[in-house]
C-alpha positions in Angstrom: -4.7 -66.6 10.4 -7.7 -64.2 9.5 -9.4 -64.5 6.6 -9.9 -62.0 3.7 -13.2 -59.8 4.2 -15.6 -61.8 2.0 -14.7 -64.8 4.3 -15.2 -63.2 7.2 -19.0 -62.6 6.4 -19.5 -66.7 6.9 -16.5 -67.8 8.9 -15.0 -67.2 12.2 -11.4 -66.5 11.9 -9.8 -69.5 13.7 -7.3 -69.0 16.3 -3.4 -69.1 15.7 -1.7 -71.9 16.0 1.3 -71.4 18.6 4.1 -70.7 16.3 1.8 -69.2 13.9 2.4 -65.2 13.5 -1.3 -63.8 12.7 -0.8 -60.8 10.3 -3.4 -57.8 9.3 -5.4 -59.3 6.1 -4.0 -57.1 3.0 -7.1 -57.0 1.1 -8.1 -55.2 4.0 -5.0 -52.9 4.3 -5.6 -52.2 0.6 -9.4 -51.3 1.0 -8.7 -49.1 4.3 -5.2 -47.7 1.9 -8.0 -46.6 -1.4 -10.2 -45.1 1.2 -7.9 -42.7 3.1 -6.8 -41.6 -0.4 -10.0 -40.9 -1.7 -10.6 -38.9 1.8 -7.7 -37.3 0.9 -8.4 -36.3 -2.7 -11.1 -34.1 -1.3 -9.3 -32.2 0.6 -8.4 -28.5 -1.8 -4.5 -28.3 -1.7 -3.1 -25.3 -3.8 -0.6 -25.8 -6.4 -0.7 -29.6 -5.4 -1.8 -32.9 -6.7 -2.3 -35.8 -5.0 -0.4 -39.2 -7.0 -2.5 -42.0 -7.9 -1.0 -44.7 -5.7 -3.3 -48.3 -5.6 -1.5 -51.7 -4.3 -2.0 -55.0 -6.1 -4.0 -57.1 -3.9 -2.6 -60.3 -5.4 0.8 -59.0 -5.1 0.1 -58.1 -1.3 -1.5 -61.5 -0.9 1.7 -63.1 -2.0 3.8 -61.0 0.4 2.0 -62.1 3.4 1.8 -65.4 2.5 5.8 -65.5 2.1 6.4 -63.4 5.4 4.2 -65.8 7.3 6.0 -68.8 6.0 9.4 -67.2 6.7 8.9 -65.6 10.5 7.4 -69.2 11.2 10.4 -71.1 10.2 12.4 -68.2 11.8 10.7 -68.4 15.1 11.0 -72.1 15.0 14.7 -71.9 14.4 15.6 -69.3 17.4 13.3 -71.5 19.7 16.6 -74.3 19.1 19.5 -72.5 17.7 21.4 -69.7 17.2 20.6 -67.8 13.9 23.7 -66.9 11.7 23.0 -63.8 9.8 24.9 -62.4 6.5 25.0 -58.8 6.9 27.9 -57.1 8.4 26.2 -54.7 10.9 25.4 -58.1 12.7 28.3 -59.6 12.5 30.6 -61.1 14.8 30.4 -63.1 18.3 28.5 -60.8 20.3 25.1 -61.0 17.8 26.1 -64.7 16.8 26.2 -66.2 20.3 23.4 -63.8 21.6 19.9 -65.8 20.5 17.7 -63.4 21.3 20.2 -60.5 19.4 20.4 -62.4 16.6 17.1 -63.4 16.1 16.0 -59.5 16.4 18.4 -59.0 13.6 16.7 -61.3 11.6 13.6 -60.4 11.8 14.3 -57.2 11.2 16.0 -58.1 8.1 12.3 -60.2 7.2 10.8 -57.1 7.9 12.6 -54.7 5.9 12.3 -57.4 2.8 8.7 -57.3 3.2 8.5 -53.4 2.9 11.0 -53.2 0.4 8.5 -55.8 -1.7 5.5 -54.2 -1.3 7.1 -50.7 -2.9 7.0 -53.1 -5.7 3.3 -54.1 -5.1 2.4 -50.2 -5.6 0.8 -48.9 -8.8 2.0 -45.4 -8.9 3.7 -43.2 -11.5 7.7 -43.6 -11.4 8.6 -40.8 -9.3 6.1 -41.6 -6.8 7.2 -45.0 -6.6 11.0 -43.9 -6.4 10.0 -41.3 -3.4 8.0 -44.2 -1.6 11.0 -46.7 -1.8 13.8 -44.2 -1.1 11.2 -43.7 2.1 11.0 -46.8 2.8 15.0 -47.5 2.6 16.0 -44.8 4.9 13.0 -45.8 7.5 15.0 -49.2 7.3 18.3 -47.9 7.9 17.1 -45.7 10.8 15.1 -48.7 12.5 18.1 -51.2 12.1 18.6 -52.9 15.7 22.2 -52.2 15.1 21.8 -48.2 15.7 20.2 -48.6 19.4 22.6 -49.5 22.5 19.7 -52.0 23.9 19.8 -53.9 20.8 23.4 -53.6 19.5 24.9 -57.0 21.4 28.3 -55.5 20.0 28.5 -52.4 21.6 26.8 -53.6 24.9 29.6 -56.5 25.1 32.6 -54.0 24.7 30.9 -51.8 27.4 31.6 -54.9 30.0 34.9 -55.5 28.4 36.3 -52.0 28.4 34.0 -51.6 32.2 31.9 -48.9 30.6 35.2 -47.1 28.9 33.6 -47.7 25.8 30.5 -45.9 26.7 32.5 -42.8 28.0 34.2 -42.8 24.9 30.8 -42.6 23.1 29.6 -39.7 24.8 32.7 -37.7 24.4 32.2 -38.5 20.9 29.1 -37.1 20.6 29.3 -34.3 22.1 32.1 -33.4 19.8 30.3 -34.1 16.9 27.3 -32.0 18.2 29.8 -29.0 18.4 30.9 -29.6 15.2 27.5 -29.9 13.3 28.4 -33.5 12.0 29.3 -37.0 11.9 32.7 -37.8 12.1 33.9 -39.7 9.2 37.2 -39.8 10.6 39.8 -38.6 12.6 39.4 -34.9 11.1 42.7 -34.2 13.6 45.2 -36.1 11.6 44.4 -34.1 8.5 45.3 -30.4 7.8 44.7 -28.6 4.2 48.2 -27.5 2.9 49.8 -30.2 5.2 49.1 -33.8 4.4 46.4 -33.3 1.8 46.6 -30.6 -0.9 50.3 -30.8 -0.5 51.0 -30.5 -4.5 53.9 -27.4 -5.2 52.2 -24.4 -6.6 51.1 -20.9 -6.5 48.5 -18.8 -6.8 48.3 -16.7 -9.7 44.9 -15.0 -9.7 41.5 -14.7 -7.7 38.8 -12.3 -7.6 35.5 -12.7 -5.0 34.9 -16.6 -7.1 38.0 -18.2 -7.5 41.5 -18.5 -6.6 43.6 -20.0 -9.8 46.6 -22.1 -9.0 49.9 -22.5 -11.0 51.3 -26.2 -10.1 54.7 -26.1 -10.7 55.9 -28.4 -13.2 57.8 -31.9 -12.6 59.2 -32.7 -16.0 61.8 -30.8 -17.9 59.3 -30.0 -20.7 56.0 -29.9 -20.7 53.2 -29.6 -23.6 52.5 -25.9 -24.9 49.0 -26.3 -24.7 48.5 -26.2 -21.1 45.3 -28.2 -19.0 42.6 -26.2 -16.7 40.9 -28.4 -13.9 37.4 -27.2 -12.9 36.3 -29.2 -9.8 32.9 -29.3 -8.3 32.0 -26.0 -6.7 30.1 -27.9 -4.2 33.1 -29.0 -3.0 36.5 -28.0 -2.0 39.2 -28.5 -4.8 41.4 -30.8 -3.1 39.2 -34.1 -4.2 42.0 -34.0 -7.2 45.0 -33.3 -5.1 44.5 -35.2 -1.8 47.8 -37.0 -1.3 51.1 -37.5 -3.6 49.8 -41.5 -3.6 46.6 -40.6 -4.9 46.9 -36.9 -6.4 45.3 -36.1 -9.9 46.6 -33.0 -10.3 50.4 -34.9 -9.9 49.7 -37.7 -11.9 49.0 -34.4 -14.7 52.4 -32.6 -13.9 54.3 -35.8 -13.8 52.9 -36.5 -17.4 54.2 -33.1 -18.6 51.1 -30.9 -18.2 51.1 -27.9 -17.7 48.5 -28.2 -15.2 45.9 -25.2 -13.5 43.0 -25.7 -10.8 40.0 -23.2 -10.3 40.0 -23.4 -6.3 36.1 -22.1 -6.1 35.3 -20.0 -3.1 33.1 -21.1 -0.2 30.5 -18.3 -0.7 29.4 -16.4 2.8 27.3 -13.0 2.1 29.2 -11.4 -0.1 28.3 -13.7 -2.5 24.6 -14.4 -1.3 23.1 -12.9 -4.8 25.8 -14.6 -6.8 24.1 -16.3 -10.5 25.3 -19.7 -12.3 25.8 -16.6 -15.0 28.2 -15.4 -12.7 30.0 -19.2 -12.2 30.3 -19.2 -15.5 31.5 -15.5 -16.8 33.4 -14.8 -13.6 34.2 -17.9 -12.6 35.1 -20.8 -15.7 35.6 -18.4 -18.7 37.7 -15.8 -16.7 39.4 -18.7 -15.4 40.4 -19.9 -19.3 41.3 -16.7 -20.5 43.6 -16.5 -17.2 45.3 -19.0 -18.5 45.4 -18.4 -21.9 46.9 -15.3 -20.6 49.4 -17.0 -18.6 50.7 -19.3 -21.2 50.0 -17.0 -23.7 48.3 -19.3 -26.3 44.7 -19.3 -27.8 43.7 -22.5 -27.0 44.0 -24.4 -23.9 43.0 -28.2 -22.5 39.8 -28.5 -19.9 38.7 -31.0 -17.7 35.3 -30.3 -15.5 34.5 -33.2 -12.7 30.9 -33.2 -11.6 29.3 -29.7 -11.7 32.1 -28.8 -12.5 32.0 -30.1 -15.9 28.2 -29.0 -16.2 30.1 -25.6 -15.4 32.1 -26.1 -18.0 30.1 -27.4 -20.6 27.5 -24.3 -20.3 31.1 -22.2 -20.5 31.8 -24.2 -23.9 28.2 -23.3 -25.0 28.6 -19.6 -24.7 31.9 -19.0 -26.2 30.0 -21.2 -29.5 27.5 -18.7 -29.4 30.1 -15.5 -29.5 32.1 -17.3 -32.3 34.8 -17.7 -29.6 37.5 -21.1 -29.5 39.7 -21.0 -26.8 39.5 -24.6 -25.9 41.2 -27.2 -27.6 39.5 -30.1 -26.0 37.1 -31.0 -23.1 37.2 -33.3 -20.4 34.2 -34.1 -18.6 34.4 -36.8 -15.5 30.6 -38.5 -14.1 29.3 -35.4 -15.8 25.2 -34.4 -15.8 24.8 -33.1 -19.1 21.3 -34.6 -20.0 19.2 -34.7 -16.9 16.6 -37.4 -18.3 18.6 -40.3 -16.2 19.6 -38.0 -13.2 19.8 -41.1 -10.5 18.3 -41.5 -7.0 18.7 -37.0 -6.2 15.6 -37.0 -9.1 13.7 -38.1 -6.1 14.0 -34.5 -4.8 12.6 -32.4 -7.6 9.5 -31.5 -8.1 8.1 -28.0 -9.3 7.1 -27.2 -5.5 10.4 -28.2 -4.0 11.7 -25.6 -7.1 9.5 -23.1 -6.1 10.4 -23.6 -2.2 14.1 -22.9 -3.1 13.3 -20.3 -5.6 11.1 -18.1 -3.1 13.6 -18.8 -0.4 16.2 -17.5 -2.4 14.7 -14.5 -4.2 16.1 -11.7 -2.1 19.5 -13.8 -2.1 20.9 -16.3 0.6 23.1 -18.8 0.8 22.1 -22.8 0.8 24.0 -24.0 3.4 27.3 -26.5 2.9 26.4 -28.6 5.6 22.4 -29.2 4.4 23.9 -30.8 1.3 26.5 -32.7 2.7 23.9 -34.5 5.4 21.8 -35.0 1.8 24.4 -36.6 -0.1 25.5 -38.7 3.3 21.8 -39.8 3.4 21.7 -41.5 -0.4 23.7 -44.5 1.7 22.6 -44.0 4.9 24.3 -47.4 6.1 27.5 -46.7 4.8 27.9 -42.8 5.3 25.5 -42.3 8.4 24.4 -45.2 10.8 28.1 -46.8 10.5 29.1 -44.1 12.2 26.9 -43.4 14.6 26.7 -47.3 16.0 31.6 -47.0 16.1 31.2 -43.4 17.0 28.9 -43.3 20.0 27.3 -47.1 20.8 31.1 -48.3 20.3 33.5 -45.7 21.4 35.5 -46.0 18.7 37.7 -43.2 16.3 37.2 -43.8 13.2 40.5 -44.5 11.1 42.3 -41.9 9.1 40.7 -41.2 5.4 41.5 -38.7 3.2 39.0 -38.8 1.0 36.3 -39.0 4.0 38.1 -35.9 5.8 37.5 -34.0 2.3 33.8 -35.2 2.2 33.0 -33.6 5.1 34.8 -30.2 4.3 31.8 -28.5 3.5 30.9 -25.5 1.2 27.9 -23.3 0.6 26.4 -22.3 -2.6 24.6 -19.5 -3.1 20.8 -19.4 -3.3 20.3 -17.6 -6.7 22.8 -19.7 -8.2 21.7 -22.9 -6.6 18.0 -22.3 -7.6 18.3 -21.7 -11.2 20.1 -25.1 -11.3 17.4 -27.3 -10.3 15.4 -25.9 -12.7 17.4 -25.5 -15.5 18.6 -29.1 -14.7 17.2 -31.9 -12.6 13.5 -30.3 -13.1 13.1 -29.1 -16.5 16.7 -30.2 -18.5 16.7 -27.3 -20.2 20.8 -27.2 -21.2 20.0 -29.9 -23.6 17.2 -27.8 -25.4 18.4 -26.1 -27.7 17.6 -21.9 -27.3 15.5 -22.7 -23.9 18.4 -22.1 -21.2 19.7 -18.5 -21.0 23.6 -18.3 -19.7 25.1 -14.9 -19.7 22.2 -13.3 -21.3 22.6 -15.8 -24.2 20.0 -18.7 -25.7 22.6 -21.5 -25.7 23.1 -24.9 -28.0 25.1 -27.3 -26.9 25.1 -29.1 -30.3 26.9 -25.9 -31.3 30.1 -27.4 -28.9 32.5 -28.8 -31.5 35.3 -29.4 -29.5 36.8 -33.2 -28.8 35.4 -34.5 -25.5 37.0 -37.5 -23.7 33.5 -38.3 -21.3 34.1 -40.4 -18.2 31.4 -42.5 -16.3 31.8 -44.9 -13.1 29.9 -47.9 -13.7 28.2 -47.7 -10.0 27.8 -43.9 -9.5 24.8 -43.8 -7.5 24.7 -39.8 -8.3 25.4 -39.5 -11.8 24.3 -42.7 -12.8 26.4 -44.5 -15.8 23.7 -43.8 -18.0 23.3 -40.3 -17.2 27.1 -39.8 -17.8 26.5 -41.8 -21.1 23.8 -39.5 -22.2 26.7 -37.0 -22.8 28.0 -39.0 -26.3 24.0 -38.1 -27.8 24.4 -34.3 -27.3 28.1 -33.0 -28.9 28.6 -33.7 -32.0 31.9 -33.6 -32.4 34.8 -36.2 -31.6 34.5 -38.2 -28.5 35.7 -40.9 -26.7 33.6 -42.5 -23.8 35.1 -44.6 -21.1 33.5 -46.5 -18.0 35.6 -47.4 -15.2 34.5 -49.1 -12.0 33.4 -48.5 -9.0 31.5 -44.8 -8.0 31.5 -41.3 -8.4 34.7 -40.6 -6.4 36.5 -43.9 -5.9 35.8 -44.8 -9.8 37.7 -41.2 -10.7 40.5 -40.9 -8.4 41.9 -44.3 -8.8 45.9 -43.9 -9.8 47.6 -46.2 -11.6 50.1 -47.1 -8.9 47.1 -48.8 -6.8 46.7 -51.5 -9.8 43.0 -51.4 -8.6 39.8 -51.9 -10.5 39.3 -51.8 -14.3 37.9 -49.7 -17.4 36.1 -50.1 -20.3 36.4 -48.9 -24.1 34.1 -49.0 -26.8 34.9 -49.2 -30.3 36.1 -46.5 -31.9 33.7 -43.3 -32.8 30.7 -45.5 -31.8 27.9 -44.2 -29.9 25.0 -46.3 -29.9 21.9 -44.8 -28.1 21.5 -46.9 -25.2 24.6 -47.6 -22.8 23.9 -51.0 -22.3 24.5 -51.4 -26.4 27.6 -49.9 -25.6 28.7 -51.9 -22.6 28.2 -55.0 -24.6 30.6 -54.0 -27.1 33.3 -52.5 -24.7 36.4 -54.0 -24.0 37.3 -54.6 -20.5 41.0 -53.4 -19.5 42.3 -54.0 -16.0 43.9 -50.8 -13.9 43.4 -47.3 -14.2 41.6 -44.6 -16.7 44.4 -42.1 -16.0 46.3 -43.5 -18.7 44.2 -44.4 -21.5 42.9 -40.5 -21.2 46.3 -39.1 -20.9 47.5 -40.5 -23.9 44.3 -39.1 -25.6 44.9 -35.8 -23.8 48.7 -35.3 -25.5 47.4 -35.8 -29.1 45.4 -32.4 -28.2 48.4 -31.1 -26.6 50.7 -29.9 -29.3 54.7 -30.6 -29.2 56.9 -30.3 -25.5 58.6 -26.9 -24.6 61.1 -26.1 -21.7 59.1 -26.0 -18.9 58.6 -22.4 -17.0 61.2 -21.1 -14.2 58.1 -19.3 -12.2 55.1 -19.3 -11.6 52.8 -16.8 -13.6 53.2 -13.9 -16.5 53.3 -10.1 -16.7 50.6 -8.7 -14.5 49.6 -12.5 -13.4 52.0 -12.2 -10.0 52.6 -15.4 -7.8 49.7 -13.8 -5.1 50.7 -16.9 -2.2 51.4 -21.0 -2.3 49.0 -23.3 -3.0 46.6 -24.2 -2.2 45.6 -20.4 -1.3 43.0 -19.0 1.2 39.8 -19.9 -0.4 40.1 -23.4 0.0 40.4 -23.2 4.0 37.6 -20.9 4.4 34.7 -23.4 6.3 31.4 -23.4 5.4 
């Protein structure tokens, strides 16, 4: 093994044993590491700053020492049997009866270990850190052995079991995908909008250039006068809360005698390229409520916002405080951004020249295309949402099963630029909606401790996009009632997880108890096995006033049934 560089000024680095792996000194890597950054410091970069990154020697030291120790005894195993591997993109005969297969797996494996623990042998500032590891996590998805046909033992055994059918079938595969600018999920055939998913009777009872509103028809006898408005995500299509009867949020409302309306958000081409978050929320969520106000004729109603949509909605709530208006009798926010401070692994995005980038891009207008984001969001688990289906897809041959939720994930939508750029400011770079009189909305200096509505807050305990803590955060900004649960799992499978299923659990705190850190909380929640759905629909009918006869039609007065759900917009592609 060589020695450090104040050895090597008396010794002779001795030559390695057979078995023995010889590895670049780290002192060395560190020294040569310090240098090229001081080089680099030089250099004038406008507008720019270079991070202050320096390794731990002893730290690095440590790392070789255990990498050294560990290929040894790996090489020394392959050299007399086969090595069994636990990680399922190397699972199965093919890889476990192929030595040399299996042994590139692993060492692939000590490899990526060995990265990963040096992003912890960095001194850096946090977000430098987070960019280096996120780097370093999707280098090690991409380089897996797994992803390439001359080391993926798998797919090069089918290919001499299916006599190169298999590899036909890839290619077909891929050129479909390629005219279809992505990675197929699943079998997108089996699925049609308004056929097997977004099936859920209704109408459409308004839209102007932002949004179609739909009317569900009711499936009870009576249902509660004080009707409920669901504001989805606008990066996404609608249908995430109505995909199949099995699994359908808006039913689960209408069976528990809601009277239940969806904003169905267009998918913005040019005629919305100039289009403002001012404009999402005065054209879009408070036209919306006052639709259905309208409709019902009431003067409050029930709202629930998923995602951005409930950042829609809370900015909404924020502007009618501010014109001394109350049209909403309660709010429900699911794995919500409120307060940006804890914005998860997306944070390692934003910077003030990535917000600048977007904002010059988009200052004439523009639209930031559906498809960008999607491949973004696929990218935050790259094994799971990327390089799974590339190795079944193309290496393998294979169609990937039938998936509702997977065929909605890749049903992509655009935002526009304007919009789109005054949200990573206002939010993931400078979390100005929690500031009270910094963000402007409408034209107005908004306070969201001026929200004094009820709020039932949702979070999903493993939400790798709005982190549990993030959806927490929510509990320290309104001031008024709330009730906070955490259910399992992530950002979508924790929310749309019906009763029926009997899957995972939710927790509940005590009552009116909001300690500031979410682990405080956690410790002194209850853990209840099923579904969310009904703890919060029993909250939701205390704010729901008593049961009336439930409508013949759909609509009121100058509100006219326009077409069935679930309307144009939502099969407009991106």
């Amino acid at each position: 093994m060589p020695r450090s560089s104040a050895q090597k000024s008396t010794q002779k680095p001795k030559k390695a044993a057979q078995n023995e792996f010889p590895m670049p000194d780290p002192l060395l890597f560190v020294e040569g590491w310090n240098k090229a950054l001081e080089s680099f410091k030089k250099i004038e970069l406008p507008d720019a700053s270079v991070p202050q990154i320096s390794f731990d020697s002893e730290k690095l030291l440590a790392i070789q020492n255990e990498y050294i120790e560990q290929a040894t005894h790996l090489w020394n195993q392959g050299l007399v049997s086969d090595t069994v591997i636990d990680d399922k993109r190397f699972k199965g005969p093919a890889w476990e009866q192929n030595p040399v297969a299996s042994f590139s797996a692993a060492l692939y494996l000590l490899n990526t270990k060995t990265l990963m623990a040096m992003t912890e042998a960095l001194h850096a500032d946090a977000k430098t850190q987070a960019r280096i590891k996120y780097s370093v996590e999707q280098l090690a998805a991409a380089t897996a052995p797994s992803n390439y046909l001359a080391f993926n033992a798998e797919a090069q055994q089918k290919i001499i079991d299916t006599k190169g059918e298999s590899l036909t079938k890839g290619i077909q595969n891929l050129l479909h995908d390629m005219s279809q600018g992505h990675v197929s999920m699943t079998d997108e055939s089996l699925f049609t909008v308004g056929e097997n998913v977004a099936t859920t009777e209704g109408s459409v009872v308004f839209e102007n250039e932002f949004f179609q509103l739909i009317e569900y028809k009711p499936l009870t006898a009576q249902v509660y006068e004080v009707p409920l408005l669901l504001i989805p995500p606008c990066i996404n299509k609608f249908y995430i809360l109505d995909l199949q009867p099995k699994n359908s949020f808006v039913k689960y409302c209408s069976d528990q005698g809601f009277r239940t309306f969806i904003v169905s958000w267009a998918n913005p081409h040019q005629e919305l390229a100039q289009a403002s978050w001012d404009d999402f929320v005065e054209k879009g969520t408070l036209k919306a409520i006052q639709v259905v106000k309208d409709i019902v004729n009431v003067e409050q109603i029930n709202t629930l916002g998923f995602c951005v949509g409930g950042t829609l909605l809370t900015s909404a709530l924020a502007v009618e405080a501010a014109r001394d208006e109350n049209s909403v009798a309660s709010a429900t926010l699911l794995t919500t951004l409120v307060d940006f401070t804890h914005s998860g692994v997306l944070d390692v995005f934003i910077d003030e020249a990535f917000v600048k980038y977007r904002e010059t891009q988009f200052a004439n207008g523009g639209l930031m295309s559906g498809r960008d984001m999607a491949s973004t969001f696929s990218f935050l688990r790259p094994n799971d949402l990327v390089w799974n289906y590339v190795v079944g897809n193309y290496l393998k041959g294979e169609t990937p099963p039938p998936f509702d939720l997977l065929y909605w994930n890749s049903d992509a939508t655009n935002l526009p630029g304007p919009m789109y750029a005054w949200y990573l400011r206002n939010t993931y770079l400078e979390n100005n909606l929690i500031k009270p009189g910094v963000a402007k909305i409408c034209d107005i200096p908004i306070d969201l401790n001026t929200i004094k509505v009820p709020f039932y807050i949702y979070g999903s305990k493993e939400d790798h996009i709005v982190p549990i803590d993030a959806s927490y955060a929510s509990t320290q900004v309104f001031k008024g009632k709330k009730r906070f649960v955490m259910g399992a799992s992530g950002h979508i499978a924790g929310v749309i997880n019906p009763p029926a299923s009997g899957k995972r659990s939710h927790w509940i705190g005590p009552e009116n108890k909001f300690p500031a850190s979410v682990d405080t909380w956690i410790k002194s929640a209850t853990e209840h096995s099923g579904s969310w759905w009904t703890d919060w629909s029993q909250w939701l009918s205390k704010h729901s006033g008593k049961k009336t006869p439930a409508p013949k039609v759909a609509g009121r007065g100058k509100y006219k049934v326009i077409e069935p759900a679930p309307g144009r917009y939502v099969k407009v592609k991106a």
